[in-house]
N, C-alpha and C positions, 0 to 999 in steps of 0.2 A: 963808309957805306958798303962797299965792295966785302969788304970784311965781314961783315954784320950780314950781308944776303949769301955769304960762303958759310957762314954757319948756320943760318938757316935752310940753305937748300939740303947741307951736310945731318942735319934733324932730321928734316923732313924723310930722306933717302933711308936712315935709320928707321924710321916709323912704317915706312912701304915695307920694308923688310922685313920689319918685327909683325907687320900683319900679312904679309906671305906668309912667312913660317908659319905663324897660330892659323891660317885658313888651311894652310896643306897640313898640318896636324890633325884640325876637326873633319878633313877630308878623308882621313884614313877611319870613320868610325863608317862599319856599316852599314847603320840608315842612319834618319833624320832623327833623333828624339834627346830624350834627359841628359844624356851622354854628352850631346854638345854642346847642350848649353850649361852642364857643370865643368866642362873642359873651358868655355867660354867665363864660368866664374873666378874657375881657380885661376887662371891667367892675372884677371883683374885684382882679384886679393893679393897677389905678389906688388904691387902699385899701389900707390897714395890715390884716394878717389878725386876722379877727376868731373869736379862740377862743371855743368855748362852752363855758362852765364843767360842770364835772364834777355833774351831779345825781344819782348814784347812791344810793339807799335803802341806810342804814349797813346793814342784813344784808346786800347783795350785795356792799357794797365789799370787807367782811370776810371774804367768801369767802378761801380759799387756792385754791393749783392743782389739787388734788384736787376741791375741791367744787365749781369753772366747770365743769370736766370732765365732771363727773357731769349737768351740765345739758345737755339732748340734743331737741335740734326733734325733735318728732313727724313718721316719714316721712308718715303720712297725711293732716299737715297742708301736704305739700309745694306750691308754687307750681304749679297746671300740672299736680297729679295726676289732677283731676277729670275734665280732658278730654284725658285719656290722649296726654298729647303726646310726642315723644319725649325732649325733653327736661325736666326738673322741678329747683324750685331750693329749696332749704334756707337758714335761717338761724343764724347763730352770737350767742349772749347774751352781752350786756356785762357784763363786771367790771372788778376791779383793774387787769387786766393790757391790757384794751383799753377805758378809761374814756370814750373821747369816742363818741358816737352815728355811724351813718353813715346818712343816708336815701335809702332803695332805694324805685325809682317801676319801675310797667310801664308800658313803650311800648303801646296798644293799635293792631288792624290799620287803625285810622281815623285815627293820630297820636295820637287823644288821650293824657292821660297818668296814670296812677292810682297814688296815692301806698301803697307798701303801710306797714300799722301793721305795729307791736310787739302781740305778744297774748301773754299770758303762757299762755292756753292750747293754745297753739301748741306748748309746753316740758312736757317731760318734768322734774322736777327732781330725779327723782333720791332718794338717800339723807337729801338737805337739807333742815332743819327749817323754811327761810326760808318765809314763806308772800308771795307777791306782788299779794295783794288791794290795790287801792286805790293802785297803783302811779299812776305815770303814762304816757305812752309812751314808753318809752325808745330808740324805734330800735333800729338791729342793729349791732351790733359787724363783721358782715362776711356773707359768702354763698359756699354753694357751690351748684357746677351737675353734674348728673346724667345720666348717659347711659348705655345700654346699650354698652359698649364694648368688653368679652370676649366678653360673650354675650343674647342678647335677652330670659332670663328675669330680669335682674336689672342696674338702672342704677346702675352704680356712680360713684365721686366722678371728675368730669372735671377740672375746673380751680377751684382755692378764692382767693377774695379775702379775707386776713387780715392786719388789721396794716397800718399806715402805709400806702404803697404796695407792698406786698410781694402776689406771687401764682404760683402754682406750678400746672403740670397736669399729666396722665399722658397716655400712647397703651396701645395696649393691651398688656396683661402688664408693666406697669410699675409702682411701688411709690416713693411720695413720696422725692423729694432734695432738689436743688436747688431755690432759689426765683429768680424773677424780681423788678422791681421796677419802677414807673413812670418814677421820676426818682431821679438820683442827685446829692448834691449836698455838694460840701467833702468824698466820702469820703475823700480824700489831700490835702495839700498847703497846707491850709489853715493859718490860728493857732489857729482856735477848734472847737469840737467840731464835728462832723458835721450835719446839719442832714436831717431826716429828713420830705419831702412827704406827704402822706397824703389817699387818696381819700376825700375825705367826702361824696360822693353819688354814686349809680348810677343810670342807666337800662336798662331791662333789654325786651329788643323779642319782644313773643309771639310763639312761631315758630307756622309753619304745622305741619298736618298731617303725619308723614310729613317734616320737615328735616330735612338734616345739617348744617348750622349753626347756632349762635345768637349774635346779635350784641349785645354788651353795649356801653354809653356810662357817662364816669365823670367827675368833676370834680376837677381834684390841687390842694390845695393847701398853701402852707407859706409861712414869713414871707420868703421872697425871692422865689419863683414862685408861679404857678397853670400849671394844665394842662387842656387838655377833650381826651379819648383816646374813641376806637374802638377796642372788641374784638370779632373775628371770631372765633368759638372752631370748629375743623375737626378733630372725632374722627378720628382712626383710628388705624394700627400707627404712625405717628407722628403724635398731634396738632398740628395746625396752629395758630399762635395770630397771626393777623394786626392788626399795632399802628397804627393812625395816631396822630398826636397833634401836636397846638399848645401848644406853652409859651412864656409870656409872663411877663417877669420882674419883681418888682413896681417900681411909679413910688417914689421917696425913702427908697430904701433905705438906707442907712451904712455896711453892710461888702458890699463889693463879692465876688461868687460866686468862690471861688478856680478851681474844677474842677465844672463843670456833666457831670454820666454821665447818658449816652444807654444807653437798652437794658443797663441793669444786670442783674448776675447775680452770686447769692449763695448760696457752695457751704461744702462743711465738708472738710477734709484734715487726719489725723492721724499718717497713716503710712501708708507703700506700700511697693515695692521700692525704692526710692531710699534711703528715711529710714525704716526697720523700726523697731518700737516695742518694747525691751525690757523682757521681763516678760509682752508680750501672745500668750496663744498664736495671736492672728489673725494672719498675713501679712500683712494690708492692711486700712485704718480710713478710710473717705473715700466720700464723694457723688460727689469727682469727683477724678480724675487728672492732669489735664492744661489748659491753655489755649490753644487753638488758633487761626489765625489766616489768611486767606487775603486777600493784600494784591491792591488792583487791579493790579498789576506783574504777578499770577501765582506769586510768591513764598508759598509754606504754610510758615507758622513751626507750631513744635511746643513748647513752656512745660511741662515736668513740673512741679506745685505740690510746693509744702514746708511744713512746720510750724516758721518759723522763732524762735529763741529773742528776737526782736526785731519790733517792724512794718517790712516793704521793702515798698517801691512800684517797680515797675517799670513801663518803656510801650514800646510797637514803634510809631514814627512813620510815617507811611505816606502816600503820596499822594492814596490814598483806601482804603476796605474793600469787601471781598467778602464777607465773613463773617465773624465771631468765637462762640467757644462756651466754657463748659467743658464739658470730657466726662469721660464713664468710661467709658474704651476697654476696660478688661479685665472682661469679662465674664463669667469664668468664676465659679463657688463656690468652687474649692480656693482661688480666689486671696485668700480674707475668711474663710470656714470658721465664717459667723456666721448659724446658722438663726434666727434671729430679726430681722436687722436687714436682710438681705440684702441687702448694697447691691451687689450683680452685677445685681440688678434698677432698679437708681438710674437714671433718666433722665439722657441728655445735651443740653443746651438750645444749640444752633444759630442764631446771626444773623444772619438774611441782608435787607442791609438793599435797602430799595423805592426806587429811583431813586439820584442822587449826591449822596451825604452830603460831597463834598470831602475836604479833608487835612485830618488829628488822628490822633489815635494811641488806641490800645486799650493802657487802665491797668490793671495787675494789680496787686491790694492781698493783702499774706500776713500775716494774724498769728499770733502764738505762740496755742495751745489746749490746755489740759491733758487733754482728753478730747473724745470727740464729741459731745458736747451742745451746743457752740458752733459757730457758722457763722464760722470766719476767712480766709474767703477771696472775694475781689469781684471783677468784669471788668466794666469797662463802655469806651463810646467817648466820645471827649473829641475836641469839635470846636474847630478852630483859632481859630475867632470865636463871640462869647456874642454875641447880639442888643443891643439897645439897651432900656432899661425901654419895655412899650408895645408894642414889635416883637415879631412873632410868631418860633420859632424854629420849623420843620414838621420834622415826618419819620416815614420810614413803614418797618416793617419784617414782614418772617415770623420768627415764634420757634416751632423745630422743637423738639417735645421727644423726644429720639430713644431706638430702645432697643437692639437686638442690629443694628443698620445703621446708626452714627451716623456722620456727617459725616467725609469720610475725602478727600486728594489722589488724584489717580487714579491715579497712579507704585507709592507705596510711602510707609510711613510707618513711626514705631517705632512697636513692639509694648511695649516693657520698655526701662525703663532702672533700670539698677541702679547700685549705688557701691559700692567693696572692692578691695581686693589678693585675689586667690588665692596659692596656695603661691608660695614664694622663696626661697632660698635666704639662709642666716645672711650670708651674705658680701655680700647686695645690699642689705641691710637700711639701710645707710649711704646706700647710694643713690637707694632707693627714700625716704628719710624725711622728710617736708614733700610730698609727692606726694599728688595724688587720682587715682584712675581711675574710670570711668565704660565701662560695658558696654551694650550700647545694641544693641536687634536691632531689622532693619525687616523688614518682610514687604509685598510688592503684588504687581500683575502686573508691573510694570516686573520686577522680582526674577524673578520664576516664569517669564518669559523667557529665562533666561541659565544657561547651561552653567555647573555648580559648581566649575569653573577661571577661571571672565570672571576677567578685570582689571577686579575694583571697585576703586576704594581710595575711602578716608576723607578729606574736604577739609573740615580745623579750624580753628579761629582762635579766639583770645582779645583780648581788651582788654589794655591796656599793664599791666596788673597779673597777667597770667599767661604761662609760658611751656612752650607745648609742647612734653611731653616723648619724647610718642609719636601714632601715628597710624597704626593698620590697620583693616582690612576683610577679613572671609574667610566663605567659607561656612561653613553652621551645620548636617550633615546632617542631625543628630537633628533637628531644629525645618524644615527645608527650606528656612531665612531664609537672612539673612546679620548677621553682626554686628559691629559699631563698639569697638574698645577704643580709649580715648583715655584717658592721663593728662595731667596738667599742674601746674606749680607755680606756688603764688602765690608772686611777690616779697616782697608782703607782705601775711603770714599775716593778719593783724587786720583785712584788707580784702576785699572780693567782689571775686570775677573773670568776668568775661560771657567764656561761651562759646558759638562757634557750630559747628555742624558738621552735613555732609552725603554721602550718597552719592553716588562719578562712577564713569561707565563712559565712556571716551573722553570725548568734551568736553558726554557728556549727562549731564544731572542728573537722578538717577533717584529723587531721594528727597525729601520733607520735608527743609524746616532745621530740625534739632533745638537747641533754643539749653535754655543752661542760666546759675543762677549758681549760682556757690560760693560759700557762707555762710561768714564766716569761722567758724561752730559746728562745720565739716565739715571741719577737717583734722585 
């Protein structure tokens, strides 16, 4: 026993030491910010990630999803009520379903830094018989931020951090979709499951009187990387969410990173005009529509999503980006017909990334979803080189989350695309049969330009496994556009066919590339 408490005190003493050094290190930086907490990451990456075991009190573990639910921060206990700032932050209680702690510090206006507690009086509990005397601290499952953002008598939810690395915001008149994510990592291509970062500490910087910004600091980690990120969070009719971030991948790792995602984004598609849902009387089921993409070339691809009866991965290589997003261009009600979910109101998240990220390609991940309660759809960028253990990887971006103005080419883009035969004749039937058609309308100024006789035409193309069968362009008067019918056959049925296609007038490109694939489920 003697022995055994000599090597533990002997630890311990090592441990005080090794965090004197790393604090009188981060002491020499001078001031408070990104600096220390990438000095605070890089440290960690050097180490085997050290999980903190699960100490949840058996009544809260045993909650179900109903009864977390019911547990609700006191607004009056909010961060920042007191002195009426304009921004104020709330927290979220751990359970089940988010068991590991996350600890949230405030930056004060002097640097210094104040660790905020768990208070159980802090929580409303609800219906829940549990009583939380005698607890311990349990930190926060997560945080959101609050700002007056439709109107000044009432600060509503701006941007929430929940979950892993996952975090989602609104601009005004917007209603939660899509989420974002810090880091993305093995979500394709890997052998082994997914591997999922998770911010386990926040800094959070007191705004001033009268801000419209507030700037959050956060620490990622997971058993291949760590990360130290800046967030700029910028209200308005589209919130601004500016990312810096250093990720450093950890030293004697074993399975090396298949697919490291930058600026991830994680949406949910069940059905649209493309892939209509039968049995559903909604039109369309989805956070977002489409995957958009504007290459440093000048080239704007256009990716309508699918709910396909399998997982594809696709990617658009590129010499470098200008942007990528998912969106949800259709923004009408008729087009969902769903008063309660309304995802006409879904934000579209916009990447526009800060200086030259180089060449990689933006990966689109599609999986099969039996309903909308699952998120089966990913975008993130994938850069051509992963750092070395140790080496910092930097990069900085703007994440737009947009709403009835979201990110658009300046030309012309499609509005709808659809899939179907219309009427034919019994005698084409033979000919038409192994065939898809695809109806595709674009609408911009480049369009609203042009006498409704131009010579548009439609300029298609597929992969060795499909062959064009058709290819027009004509105006559309009811709608004022113009619209794309394109069929094509696969060779072979059992396989996908990449297609591409675009509007010309003379030798201008007037349109988005609209690329598609054909699922072999869709013939």
């Amino acid at each position: 026993m003697a022995l055994f408490l000599a090597v533990r005190l002997r630890a311990r003493c090592l441990l005080l030491v090794a965090g004197w050094l790393f604090a009188a290190k981060l002491a020499l930086a001078q001031s408070w910010g990104l600096e220390w907490v990438a000095e605070l990451a890089r440290s960690r990456a050097a180490q085997p990630l050290q999980t903190p075991a699960s100490d949840l009190p058996p009544t809260l573990a045993a909650l179900d999803y109903d009864g977390l639910r019911d547990i609700r921060f006191r607004p009056d206990r909010a961060l920042w009520r007191d002195a009426a700032l304009p921004f104020e932050t709330m927290f979220f209680h751990r359970g089940r379903y988010h068991p590991q702690p996350v600890r949230v510090h405030e930056v004060l206006e002097n640097g210094q830094l104040r660790t905020i507690p768990w208070r159980s009086g802090d929580y409303d509990y609800g219906r829940n018989t549990i009583s939380p005397q005698g607890w311990p601290d349990l930190g926060h499952a997560g945080l959101r931020v609050h700002y007056p953002l439709n109107n000044t008598a009432y600060k509503d939810e701006l941007i929430v951090f929940l979950g892993a690395s996952y975090f989602r915001a609104l601009g005004a008149g917007q209603q939660y979709g899509l989420s974002a994510r810090g880091l993305a990592i093995d979500t394709a291509g890997a052998s082994g499951p997914e591997e999922f970062p998770r911010f386990t500490e926040f800094w959070i910087q007191r705004p001033q009187p009268g801000a419209t910004e507030l700037v959050l600091y956060a620490l990622l980690e997971s058993p291949r990387a760590t990360g130290a990120y800046r967030f700029v969070v910028r209200p308005g009719k589209s919130t601004v969410v500016e990312v810096t971030a250093r990720v450093f991948l950890r030293a004697g790792v074993t399975q090396p990173i298949a697919t490291l995602g930058i600026a991830p984004l994680t949406s949910m598609f069940l059905a649209g005009e493309n892939q209509p849902r039968p049995g559903d009387f909604r039109p369309e089921v989805h956070d977002s529509d489409g995957l958009l993409v504007e290459s440093s070339t000048g080239e704007w691809l256009w990716r309508p999503l699918q709910n396909p009866d399998e997982p594809v991965v696709t990617s658009f290589s590129v010499p470098g980006v200008r942007g990528f997003g998912l969106m949800q261009r259709d923004r009408a009600f008729a087009s969902y017909e769903d008063t309660e979910a309304r995802y006409e109101r879904r934000p579209s998240a916009w990447v526009r990334p800060i200086g030259d990220w180089g060449p990689g390609r933006v990966e689109l991940l599609q999986l099969p979803t039996p309903d909308e309660t699952h998120d089966n759809i990913a975008a993130y960028w994938v850069p051509a080189r992963l750092p070395a253990p140790g080496e910092a990887i930097s990069f900085a971006y703007e994440l737009h989350w947009q709403g009835d103005e979201p990110q658009r080419p300046a030309g012309a883009w499609a509005v709808q695309s659809r899939r179907g035969l219309g009427y034919h004749r019994a005698e084409q039937a033979a000919e038409l049969a192994g065939q898809v058609q695809y109806v595709v309308d674009f609408a911009g100024p480049a369009l609203d330009a042009l006498p409704s006789n131009a010579l548009v035409r439609a300029v298609a193309s597929s992969d060795a496994n499909g062959r064009i069968e058709q290819q027009l362009a004509y105006f559309n008067p009811a709608s004022r556009s113009w619209r794309m019918t394109l069929r094509v056959r696969p060779v072979d049925p059992a396989k996908p066919v990449e297609l591409r296609a675009f509007l010309q007038h003379g030798n201008e490109t007037l349109s988005e590339t609209w690329t598609y694939i054909v699922l072999p489920d869709a013939h």
